[in-house]
C-alpha positions as CSV (number, residue, x, y, z in Angstrom):
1,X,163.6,240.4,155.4
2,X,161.6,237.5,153.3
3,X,158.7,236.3,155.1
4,X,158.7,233.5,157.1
5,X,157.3,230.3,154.6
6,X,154.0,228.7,155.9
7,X,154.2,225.4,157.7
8,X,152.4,223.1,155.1
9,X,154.2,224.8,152.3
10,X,157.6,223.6,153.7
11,X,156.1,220.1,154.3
12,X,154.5,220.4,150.5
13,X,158.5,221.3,149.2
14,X,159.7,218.9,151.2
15,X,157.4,216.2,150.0
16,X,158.2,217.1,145.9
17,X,161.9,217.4,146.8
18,X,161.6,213.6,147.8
19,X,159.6,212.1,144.9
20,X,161.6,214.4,142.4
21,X,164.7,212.6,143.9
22,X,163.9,209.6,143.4
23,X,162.5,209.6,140.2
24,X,165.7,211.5,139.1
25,X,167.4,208.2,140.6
26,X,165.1,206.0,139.0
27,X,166.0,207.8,135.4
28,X,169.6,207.2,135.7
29,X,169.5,203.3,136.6
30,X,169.5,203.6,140.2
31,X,167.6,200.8,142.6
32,X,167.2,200.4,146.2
33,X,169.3,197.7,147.5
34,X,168.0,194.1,146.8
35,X,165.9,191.8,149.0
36,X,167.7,189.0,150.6
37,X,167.4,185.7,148.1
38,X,164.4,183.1,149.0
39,X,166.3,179.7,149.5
40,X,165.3,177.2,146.9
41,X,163.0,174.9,147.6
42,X,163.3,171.6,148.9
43,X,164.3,169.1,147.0
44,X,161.3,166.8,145.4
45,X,160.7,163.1,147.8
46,X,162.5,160.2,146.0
47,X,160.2,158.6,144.0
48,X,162.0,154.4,143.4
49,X,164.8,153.1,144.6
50,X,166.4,149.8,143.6
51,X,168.4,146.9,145.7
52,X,170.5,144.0,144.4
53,X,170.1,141.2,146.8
54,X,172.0,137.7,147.4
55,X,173.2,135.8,149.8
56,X,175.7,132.3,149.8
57,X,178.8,134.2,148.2
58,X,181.7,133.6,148.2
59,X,183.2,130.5,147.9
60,X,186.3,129.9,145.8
61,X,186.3,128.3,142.6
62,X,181.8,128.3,142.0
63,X,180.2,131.6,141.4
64,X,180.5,134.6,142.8
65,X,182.8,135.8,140.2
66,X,179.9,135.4,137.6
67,X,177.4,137.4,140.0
68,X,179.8,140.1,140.7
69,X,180.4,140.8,136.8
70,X,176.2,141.1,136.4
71,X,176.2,143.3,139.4
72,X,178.3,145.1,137.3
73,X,175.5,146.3,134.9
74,X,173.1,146.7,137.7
75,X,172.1,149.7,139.6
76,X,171.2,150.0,143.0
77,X,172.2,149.1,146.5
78,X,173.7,145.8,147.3
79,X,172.3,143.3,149.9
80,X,174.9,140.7,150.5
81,X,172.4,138.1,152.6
82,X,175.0,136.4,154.4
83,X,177.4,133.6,154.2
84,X,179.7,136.1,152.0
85,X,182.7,134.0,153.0
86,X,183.7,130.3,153.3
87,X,184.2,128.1,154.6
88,X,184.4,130.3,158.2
89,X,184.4,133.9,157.1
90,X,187.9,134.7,158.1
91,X,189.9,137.5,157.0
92,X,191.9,135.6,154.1
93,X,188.4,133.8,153.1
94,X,187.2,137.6,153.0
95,X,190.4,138.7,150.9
96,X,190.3,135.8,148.8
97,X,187.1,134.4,147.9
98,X,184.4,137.5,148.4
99,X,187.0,140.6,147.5
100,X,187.7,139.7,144.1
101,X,184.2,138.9,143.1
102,X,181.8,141.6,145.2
103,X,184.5,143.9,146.7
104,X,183.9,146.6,144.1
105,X,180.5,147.3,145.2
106,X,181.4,147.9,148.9
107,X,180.6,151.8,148.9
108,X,176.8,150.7,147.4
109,X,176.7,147.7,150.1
110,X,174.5,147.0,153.1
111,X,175.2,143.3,154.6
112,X,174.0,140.8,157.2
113,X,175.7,138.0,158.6
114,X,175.5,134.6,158.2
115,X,176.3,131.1,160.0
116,X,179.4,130.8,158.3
117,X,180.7,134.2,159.3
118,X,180.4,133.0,163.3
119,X,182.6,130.4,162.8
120,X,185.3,132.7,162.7
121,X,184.6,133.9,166.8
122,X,182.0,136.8,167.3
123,X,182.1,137.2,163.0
124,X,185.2,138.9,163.4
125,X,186.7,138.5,159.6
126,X,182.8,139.8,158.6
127,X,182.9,142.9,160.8
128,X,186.6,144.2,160.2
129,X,185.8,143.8,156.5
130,X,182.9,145.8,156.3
131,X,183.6,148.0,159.6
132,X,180.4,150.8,159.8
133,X,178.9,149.0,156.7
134,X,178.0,146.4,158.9
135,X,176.5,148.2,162.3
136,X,177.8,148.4,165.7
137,X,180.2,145.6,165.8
138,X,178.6,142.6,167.9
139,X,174.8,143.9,166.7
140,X,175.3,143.8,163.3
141,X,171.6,145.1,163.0
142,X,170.7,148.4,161.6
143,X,168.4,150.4,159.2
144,X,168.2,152.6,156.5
145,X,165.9,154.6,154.0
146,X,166.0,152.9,150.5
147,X,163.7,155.3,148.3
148,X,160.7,155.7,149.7
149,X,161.0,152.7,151.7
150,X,162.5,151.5,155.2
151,X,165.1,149.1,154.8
152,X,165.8,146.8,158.3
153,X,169.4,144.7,158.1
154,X,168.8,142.3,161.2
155,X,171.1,139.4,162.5
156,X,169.7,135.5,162.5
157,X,172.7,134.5,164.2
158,X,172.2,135.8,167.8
159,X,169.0,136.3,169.7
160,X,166.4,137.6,167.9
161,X,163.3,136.2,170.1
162,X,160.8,137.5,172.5
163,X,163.0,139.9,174.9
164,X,166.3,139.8,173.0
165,X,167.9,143.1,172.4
166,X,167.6,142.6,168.7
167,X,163.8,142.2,169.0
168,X,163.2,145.1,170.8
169,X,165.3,147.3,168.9
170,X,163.3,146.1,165.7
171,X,160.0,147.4,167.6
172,X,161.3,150.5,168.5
173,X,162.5,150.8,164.8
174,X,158.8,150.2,163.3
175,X,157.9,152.3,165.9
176,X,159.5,155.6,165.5
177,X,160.0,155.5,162.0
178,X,156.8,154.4,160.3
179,X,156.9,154.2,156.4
180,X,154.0,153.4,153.6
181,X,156.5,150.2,152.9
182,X,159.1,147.9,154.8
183,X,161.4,145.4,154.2
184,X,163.9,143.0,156.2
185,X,166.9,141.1,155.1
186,X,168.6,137.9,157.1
187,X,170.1,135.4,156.4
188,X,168.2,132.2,157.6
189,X,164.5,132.1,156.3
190,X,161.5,131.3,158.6
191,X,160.6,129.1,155.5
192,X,162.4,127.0,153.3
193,X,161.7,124.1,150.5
194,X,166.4,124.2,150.3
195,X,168.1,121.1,152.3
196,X,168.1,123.4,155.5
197,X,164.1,123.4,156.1
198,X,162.3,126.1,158.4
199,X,164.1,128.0,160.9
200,X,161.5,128.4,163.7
201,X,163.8,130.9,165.9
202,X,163.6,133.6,163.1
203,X,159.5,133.2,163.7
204,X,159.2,136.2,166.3
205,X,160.9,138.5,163.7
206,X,158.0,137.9,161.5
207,X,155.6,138.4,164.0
208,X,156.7,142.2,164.5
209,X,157.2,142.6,161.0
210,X,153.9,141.9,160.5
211,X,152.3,143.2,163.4
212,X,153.8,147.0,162.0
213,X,152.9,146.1,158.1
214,X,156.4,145.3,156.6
215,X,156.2,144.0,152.9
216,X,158.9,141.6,151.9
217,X,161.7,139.4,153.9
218,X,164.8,138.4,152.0
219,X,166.9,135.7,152.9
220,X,169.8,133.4,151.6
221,X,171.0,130.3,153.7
222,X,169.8,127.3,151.6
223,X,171.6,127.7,148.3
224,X,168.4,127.9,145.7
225,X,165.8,130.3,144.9
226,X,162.5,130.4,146.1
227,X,159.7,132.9,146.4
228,X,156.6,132.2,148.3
229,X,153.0,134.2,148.1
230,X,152.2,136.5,150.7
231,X,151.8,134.4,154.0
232,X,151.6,134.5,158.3
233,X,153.8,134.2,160.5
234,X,152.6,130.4,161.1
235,X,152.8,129.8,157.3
236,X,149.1,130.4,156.5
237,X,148.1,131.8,153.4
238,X,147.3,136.2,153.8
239,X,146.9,138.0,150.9
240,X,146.0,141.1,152.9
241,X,148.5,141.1,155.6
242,X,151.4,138.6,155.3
243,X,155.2,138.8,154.0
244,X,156.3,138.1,150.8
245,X,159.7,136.0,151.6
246,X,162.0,135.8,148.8
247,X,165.5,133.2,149.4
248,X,168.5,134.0,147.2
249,X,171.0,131.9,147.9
250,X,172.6,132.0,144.7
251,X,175.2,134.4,145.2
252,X,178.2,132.2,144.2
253,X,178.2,129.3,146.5
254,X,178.2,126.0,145.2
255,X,174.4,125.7,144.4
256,X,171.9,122.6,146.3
257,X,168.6,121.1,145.0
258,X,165.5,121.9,146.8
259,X,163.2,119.2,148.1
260,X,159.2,118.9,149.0
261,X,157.9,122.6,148.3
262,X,156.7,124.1,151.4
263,X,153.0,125.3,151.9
264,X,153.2,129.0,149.7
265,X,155.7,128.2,147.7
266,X,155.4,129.9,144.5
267,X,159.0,129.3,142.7
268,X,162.1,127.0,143.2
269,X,165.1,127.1,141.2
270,X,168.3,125.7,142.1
271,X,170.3,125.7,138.8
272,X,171.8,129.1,137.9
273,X,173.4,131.6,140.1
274,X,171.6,134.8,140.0
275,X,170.5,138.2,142.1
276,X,166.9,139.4,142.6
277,X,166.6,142.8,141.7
278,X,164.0,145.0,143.6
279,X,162.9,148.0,142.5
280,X,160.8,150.0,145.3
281,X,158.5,152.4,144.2
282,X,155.8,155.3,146.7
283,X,153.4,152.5,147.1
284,X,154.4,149.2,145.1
285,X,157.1,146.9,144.3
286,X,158.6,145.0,141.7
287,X,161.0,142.2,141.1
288,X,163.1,140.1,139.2
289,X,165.6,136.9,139.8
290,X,168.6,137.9,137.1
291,X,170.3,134.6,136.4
292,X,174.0,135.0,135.3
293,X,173.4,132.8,131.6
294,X,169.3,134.9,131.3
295,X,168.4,130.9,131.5
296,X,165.6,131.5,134.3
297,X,163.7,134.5,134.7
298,X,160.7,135.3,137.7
299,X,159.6,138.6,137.9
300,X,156.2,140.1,138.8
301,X,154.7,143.5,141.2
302,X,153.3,143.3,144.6
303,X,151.8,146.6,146.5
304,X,152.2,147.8,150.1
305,X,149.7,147.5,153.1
């Protein structure tokens, strides 16, 4: 009969038997099963975004045939500013006179409402053309990321003042989702040098748009385009803290003059359609008006609060 082996030279044969196996393994290709994969990281923040904004649209025979066509070269999401229809934004004045000229663009397009669109009752030609484009039906107000920045569609054409709906929804917007830059789109401007003048029920929009740092407004309603310097909510001159308003009323509609320039008026032009392009980058801004025959051209860069 052998001996009985000692205990720590089993453990020591035991120990080579191991490491001989699996460098055997390792000589013939083998590999211990792989790792499960790292997901891939996430993607990098969008950096600029651009919008295509106008308002005053479409009305037959003028036109918005001419601004849809230079939409056609442009990039970017569409901001129809209201009025899109005429003469009362029904159904055929949608199929007819806004369809054929802007209707291609609908999956890129984020609209408001305008006067015109309620004289069809409770906008209803506006809202069964766009459907969930538009917001909940009756609201018509709604947001969205543009880039880097917060994009607010809102409705001038039911209440919008202290203790409306509308209102407090816009607060609770700037409230729980706070962005380095801000913009809001409506149709009828607090400020106006067009035929229409100042529309004072659209001031306690500004006032929360201000009060939470938003950038630029842009409106349509008097058929012209304007853009005023950076002002207050009561039209005084704030380089620091005010809105930029930009009107763009020439969408398609025939086109007005302007008259007397209001206090911060910086540009008036009534006599080319066009589209302002925006393009909206981390921390800044830039524009341009794009007239349809390249006879008028404003463009400059503004920066966020």
């Amino acid at each position: 009969m052998r001996p009985a082996a000692a205990p720590g030279k089993v453990m020591r044969d035991a120990i080579a038997v191991a490491v001989g196996g699996a460098l055997l393994l390792a000589a013939c290709g083998g590999s211990s099963p792989p790792g499960p994969t790292p997901p891939p990281p996430p993607p990098p923040p969008v950096s600029t975004a651009t919008v295509i904004a106008a308002g005053d649209i479409g009305e037959c025979g003028f036109g918005a045939m001419d601004t849809g066509e230079l939409i056609d070269r442009l990039t970017g999401t569409v901001l129809p500013l209201g009025d899109l229809a005429y003469m009362v934004g029904s159904a055929a004045n949608f199929r007819d006179c806004y369809d054929p000229a802007w209707g291609r663009h609908i999956d890129r397009t984020r609209p408001v409402p305008g006067n015109h669109e309620y004289l069809t009752p409770g906008a209803s030609g506006y809202f069964d053309y766009f459907g969930g484009l538009a917001g909940i039906r009756g609201q018509g107000y709604y947001a969205f990321s543009a880039g880097p920045w917060r994009a607010i569609a809102l409705n001038s054409e039911i209440p919008m003042g202290p203790g409306s709906p509308q209102l407090g929804w816009l607060r609770n917007e700037l409230q729980n989702n706070r962005t380095a830059c801000t913009l809001a789109f409506w149709h009828r401007p607090l400020y106006s040098s067009g035929p229409n003048g100042n529309n004072e029920d659209t001031r306690a929009l500004w006032s929360t748009l201000i009060e939470f740092g938003a950038e630029v407004v842009l409106n349509g309603h008097d058929h012209i385009y304007e853009r005023f310097e950076r002002q207050d909510d009561q039209g005084r001159p704030d380089s620091v803290n005010g809105l930029r308003q930009f009107t763009v009323g020439t969408g398609g509609a025939r086109l007005t003059g302007t008259g007397p320039p209001k206090p911060n008026s910086a540009v008036r032009f009534a006599s080319s359609y066009g589209v302002l392009v925006l393009t909206l980058n981390a921390n800044s801004y830039n524009w341009e008006f794009v007239a349809v025959n390249n006879s008028f051209r404003d463009s400059g860069t503004g920066g966020c609060h």
